[in-house]
N, C-alpha and C positions, 0 to 999 in steps of 0.2 A: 504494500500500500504506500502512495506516494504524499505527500505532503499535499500535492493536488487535488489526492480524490480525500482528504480529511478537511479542508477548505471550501472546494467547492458546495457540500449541501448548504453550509450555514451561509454561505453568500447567496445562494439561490431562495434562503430564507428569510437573510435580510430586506433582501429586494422584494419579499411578498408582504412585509409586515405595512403594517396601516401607519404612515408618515405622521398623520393627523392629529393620530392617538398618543398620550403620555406616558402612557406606564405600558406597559408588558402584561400579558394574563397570563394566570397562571398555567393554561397550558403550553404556551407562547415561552416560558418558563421553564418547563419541563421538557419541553423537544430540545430545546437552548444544551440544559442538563446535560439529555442524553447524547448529544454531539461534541461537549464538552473539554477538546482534549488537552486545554490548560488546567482544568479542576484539581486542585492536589499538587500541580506541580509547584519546585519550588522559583520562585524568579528575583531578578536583583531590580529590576527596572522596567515602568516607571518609578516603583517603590519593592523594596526587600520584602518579602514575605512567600507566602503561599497562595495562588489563586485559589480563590474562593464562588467561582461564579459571576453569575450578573444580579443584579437588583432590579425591580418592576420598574425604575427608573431608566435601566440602560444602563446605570455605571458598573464597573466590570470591577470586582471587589476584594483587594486583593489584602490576607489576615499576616499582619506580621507576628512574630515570636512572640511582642510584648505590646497589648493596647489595642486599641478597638480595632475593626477590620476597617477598610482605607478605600472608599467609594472612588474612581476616576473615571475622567469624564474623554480622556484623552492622551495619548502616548502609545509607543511602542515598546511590546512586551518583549525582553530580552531575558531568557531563560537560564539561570542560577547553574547549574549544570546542564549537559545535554547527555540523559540516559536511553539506548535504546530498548529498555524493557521497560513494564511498568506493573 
């Protein structure tokens, strides 16, 4: 599997989402989840921590070691190590 084919559904899913709307529904949420292949990992930037997901707002939520989890609204995710198992 290439980095392409774990990319391309959630972009063919962004482009379906309702621009309009502000939050995210919960299933809207859950497909997000199950495509998820940041979740868990750990990353140095935009901020140190562990991806955590998205929030109904869009910000993509990333929990550091110490303090509350870290909503962003913007950046590029640079991966803390690159493992290829998981």
């Amino acid at each position: 599997m290439t980095l392409e084919d774990v990319v391309q559904p959630i972009v063919s899913a962004l482009r379906r989402l309702d621009l309009g709307a502000d939050r995210l529904t919960s299933a809207e949420l859950e497909r997000f989840a199950r495509r998820d292949w940041l979740s868990g990992r750990d990353i140095r930037a935009p901020a140190a921590g562990r991806a955590a997901g998205l929030r109904e707002d869009g910000a993509f939520l990333v929990r550091p070691a110490q303090g509350a989890e870290i909503p962003l609204r913007s950046g590029s995710v640079e991966l803390a190590a690159v493992s290829h198992t998981r």
